[in-house]
C-alpha positions in Angstrom: 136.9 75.8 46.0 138.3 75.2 42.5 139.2 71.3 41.3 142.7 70.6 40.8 141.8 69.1 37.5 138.7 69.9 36.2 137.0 68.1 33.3 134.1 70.2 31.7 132.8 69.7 28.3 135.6 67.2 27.0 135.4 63.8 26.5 138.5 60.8 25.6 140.7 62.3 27.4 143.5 60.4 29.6 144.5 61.9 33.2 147.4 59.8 33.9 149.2 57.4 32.2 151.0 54.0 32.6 153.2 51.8 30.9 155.9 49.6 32.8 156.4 52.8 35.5 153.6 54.5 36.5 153.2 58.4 34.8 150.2 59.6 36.7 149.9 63.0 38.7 150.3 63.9 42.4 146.6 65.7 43.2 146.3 67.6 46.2 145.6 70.2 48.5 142.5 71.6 46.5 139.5 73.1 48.3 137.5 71.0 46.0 138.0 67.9 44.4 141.2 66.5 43.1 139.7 65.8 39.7 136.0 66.8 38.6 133.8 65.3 35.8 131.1 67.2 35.2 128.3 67.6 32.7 126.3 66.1 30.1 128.6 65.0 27.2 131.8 64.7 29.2 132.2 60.9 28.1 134.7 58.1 27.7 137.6 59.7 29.8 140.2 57.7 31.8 141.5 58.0 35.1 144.9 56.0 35.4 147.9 55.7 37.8 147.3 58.7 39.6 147.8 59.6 43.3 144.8 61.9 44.6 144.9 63.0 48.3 148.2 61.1 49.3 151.8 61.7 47.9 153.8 60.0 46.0 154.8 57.3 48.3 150.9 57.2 48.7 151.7 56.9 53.2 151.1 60.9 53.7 147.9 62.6 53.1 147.7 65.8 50.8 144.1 66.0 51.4 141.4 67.4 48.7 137.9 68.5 49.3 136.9 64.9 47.9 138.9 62.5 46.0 137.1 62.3 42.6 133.7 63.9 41.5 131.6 62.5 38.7 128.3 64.4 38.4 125.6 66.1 35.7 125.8 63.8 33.2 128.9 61.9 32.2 128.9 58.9 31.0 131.8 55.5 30.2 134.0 57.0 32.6 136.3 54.5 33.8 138.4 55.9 37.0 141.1 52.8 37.2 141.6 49.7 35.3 141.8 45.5 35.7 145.8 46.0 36.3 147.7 47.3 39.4 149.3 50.1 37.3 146.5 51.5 35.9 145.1 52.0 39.5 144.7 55.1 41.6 145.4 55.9 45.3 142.5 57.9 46.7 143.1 58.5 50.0 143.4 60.6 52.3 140.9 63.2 50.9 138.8 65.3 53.4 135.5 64.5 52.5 134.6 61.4 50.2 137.0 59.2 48.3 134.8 59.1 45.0 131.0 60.6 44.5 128.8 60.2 41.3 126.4 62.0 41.0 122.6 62.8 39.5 120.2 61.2 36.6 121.7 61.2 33.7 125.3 59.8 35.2 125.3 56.5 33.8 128.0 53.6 32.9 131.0 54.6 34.7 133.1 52.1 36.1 135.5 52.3 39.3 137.5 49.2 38.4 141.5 48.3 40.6 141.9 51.4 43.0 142.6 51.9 46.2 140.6 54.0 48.8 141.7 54.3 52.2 144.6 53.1 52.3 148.1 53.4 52.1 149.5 52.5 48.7 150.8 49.3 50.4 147.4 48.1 50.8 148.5 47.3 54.6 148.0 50.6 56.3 144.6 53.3 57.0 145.1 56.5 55.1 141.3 57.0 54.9 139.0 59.9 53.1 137.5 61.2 55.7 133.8 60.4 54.4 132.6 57.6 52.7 135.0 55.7 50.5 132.4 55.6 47.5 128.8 57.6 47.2 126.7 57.2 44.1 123.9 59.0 44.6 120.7 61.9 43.2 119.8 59.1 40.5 123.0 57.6 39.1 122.5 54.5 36.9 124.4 51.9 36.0 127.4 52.8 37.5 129.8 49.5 38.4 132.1 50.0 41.2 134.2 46.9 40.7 137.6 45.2 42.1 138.9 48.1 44.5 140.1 48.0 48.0 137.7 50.1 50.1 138.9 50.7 53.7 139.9 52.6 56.8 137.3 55.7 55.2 135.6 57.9 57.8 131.7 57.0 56.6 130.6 53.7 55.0 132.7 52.0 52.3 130.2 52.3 49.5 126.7 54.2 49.9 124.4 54.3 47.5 121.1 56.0 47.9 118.0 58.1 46.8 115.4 57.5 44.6 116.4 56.7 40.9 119.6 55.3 41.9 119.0 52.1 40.7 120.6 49.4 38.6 123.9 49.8 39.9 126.9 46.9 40.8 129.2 47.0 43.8 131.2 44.0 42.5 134.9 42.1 43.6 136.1 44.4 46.2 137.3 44.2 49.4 135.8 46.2 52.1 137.0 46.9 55.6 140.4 44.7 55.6 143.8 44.9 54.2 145.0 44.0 50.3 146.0 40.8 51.7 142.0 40.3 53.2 143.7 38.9 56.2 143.3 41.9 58.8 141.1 44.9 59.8 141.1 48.0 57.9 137.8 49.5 59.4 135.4 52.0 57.4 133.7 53.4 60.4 130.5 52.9 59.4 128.6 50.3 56.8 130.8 47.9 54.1 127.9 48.7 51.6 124.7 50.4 52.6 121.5 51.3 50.2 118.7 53.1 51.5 116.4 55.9 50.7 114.6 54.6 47.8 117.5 53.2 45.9 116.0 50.3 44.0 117.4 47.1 42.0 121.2 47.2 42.4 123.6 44.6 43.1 126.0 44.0 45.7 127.8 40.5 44.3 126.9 38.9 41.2 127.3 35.1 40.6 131.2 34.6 41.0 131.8 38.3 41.6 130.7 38.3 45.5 132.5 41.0 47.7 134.4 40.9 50.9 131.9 42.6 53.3 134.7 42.6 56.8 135.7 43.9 59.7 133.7 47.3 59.4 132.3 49.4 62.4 128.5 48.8 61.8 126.7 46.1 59.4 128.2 44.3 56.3 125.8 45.6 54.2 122.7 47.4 55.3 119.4 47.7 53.2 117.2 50.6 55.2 114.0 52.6 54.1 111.0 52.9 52.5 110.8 51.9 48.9 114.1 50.6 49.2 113.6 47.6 47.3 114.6 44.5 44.8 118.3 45.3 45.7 120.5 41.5 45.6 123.4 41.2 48.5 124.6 37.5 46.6 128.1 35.9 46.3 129.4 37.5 49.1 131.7 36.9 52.2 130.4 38.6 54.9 132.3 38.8 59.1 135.4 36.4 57.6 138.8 37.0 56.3 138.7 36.8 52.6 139.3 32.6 52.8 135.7 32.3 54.7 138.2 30.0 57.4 138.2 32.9 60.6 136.1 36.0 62.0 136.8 39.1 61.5 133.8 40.4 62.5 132.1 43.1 61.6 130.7 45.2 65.0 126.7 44.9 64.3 125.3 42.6 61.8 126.5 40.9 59.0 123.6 41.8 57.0 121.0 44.1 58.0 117.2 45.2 56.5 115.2 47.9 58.0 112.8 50.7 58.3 110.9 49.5 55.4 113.1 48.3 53.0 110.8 45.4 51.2 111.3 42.6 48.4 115.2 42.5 48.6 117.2 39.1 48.7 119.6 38.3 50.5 121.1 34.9 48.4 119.4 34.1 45.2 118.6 31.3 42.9 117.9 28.1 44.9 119.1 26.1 41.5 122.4 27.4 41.0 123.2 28.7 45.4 124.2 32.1 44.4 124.2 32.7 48.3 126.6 34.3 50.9 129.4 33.1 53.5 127.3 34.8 56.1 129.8 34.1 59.5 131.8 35.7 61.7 130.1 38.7 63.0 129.6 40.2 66.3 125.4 40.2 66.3 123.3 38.6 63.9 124.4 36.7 60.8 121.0 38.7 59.2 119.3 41.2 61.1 115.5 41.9 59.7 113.5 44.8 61.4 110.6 46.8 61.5 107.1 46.0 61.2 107.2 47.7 57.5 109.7 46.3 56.8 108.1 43.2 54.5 108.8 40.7 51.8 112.7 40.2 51.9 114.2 37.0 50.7 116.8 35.0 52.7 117.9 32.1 51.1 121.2 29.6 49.7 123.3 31.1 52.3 126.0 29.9 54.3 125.8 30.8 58.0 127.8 30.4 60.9 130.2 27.8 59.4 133.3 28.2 57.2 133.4 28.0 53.9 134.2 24.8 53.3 131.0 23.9 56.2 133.8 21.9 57.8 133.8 24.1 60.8 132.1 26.7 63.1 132.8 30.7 62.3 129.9 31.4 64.6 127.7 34.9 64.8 127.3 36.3 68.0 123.8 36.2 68.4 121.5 34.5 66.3 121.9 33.5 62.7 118.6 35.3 60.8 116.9 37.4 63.6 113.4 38.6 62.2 112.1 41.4 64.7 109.3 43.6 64.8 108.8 47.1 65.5 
């Protein structure tokens, strides 16, 4: 099915527009997706203020075949912006909130939105895949200060081979605006797998809030699935690091081969995570291929302050074969 806005060939062009009142569209009830970028040279647009699978209230769904589509090429797209008016709603879509898409598809940034949620921030209105997919060999992509919850799939899922060098930065995944209560993706906060190699989830003072979802935190699974970071991050607590709210399975977990990834980095400066909170195992490592992770500078079972327990279920790092 057709795009409600497509985007084919043309490049610095604004969908949506804000000032003091927001000016962006109402996108929905399209087969495909509400707005599609597609193809080499379609560079430097912006995506601002717009409401794509919900209505203008942003509390009913007007669902799209997927939120937003970035795919064949483009390039220093920025969907959002570091202000609440220049954010989008994306919720409420029928397959995936936002998906980029193949080599080539480099340096866009998903920066302020919403995905999942009501516009309040407070309520599910979830896309009824994951929230975010970057995927087929997308580079460099930065997905970066949203709200990620209540989606049918896994917050954010990035995988395939290629699809490397990639930030998942400052969001909140799996509880409200507020970071207070649970607003479940079903699945995974984060998960990378299938080959995906060298991305980021958390940079030095840019950590993520990894809560409350349906499976693991974040989940690092497969062969060649390697020298990925999971650092900064607060992972099974409200967004304070002071109570549970667990997520169902692990806080972090690495499987089915996934080798040479860390889980905390650099001893000197204790670029680790709040690790605390969830229903199993703080960090859950499996598989006898699975070989050559990194745990280290974490915090975990205690608060943030380390003033207090915030206790995993089971055991803190779990390293189990087969």
């Amino acid at each position: 099915g057709g795009a409600g806005v497509l985007l084919f060939g043309g490049s610095g062009n604004t969908i949506g527009l804000t000032v003091s009142l927001s000016l962006g569209n109402v996108i929905g009830g399209n087969a495909g997706p509400g707005i599609d970028i597609s193809g080499d040279g379609v560079d430097n647009n912006r995506i601002y203020g717009n409401r794509i699978g919900a209505d203008l209230i942003g509390v009913l769904a007007i669902p799209n075949g997927m939120g937003i589509k970035v795919a064949g090429g483009p390039d220093n797209n920025q969907i959002g912006g570091g202000i609440p008016n220049l954010a989008n709603l994306i919720s409420g879509n029928t397959s995936h909130g936002i998906g980029i898409y193949n080599t080539g598809t480099t340096g866009n940034r998903i920066w302020g939105n919403q995905i999942g949620t009501q516009s309040t921030g407070s309520a599910a209105l979830g896309n009824g895949g994951e929230g975010v997919v970057i995927q087929e060999g997308a580079t460099f992509n930065v997905v970066d200060g949203n709200l990620i919850s209540s989606n049918g799939g896994n917050g954010v899922w990035l995988s395939d081979a290629g699809t490397n060098n990639n930030e998942v930065v400052r969001n909140t995944i799996g509880l409200d605006a507020a970071g207070n209560s649970r607003l479940a993706n079903a699945l995974n906060g984060v998960i990378v797998r299938s080959g995906a190699q060298n991305n980021w989830i958390g940079r030095q003072g840019q950590g993520n809030t990894l809560s409350g979802n349906g499976q693991d935190g974040a989940r690092l699974d497969g062969a060649g699935t390697q020298g990925n970071y999971v650092v900064s991050n607060t992972i099974g607590t409200n967004i304070n690091g002071s109570a549970s709210i667990s997520n169902t399975a692990n806080g972090v977990r690495i499987g089915n081969g996934a080798s040479a990834n860390y889980v905390g980095w650099d001893l000197l400066n204790a670029v680790g995570n709040l690790i605390s909170g969830n229903a199993n195992d703080g960090v859950n490592i499996s598989g006898a291929s699975t070989a050559g992770n990194y745990v280290y500078a974490n915090v975990i079972g205690l608060n943030r302050s380390q003033t207090g327990k915030v206790g995993n279920g089971a055991s803190g790092v779990a390293l189990l074969a087969g």
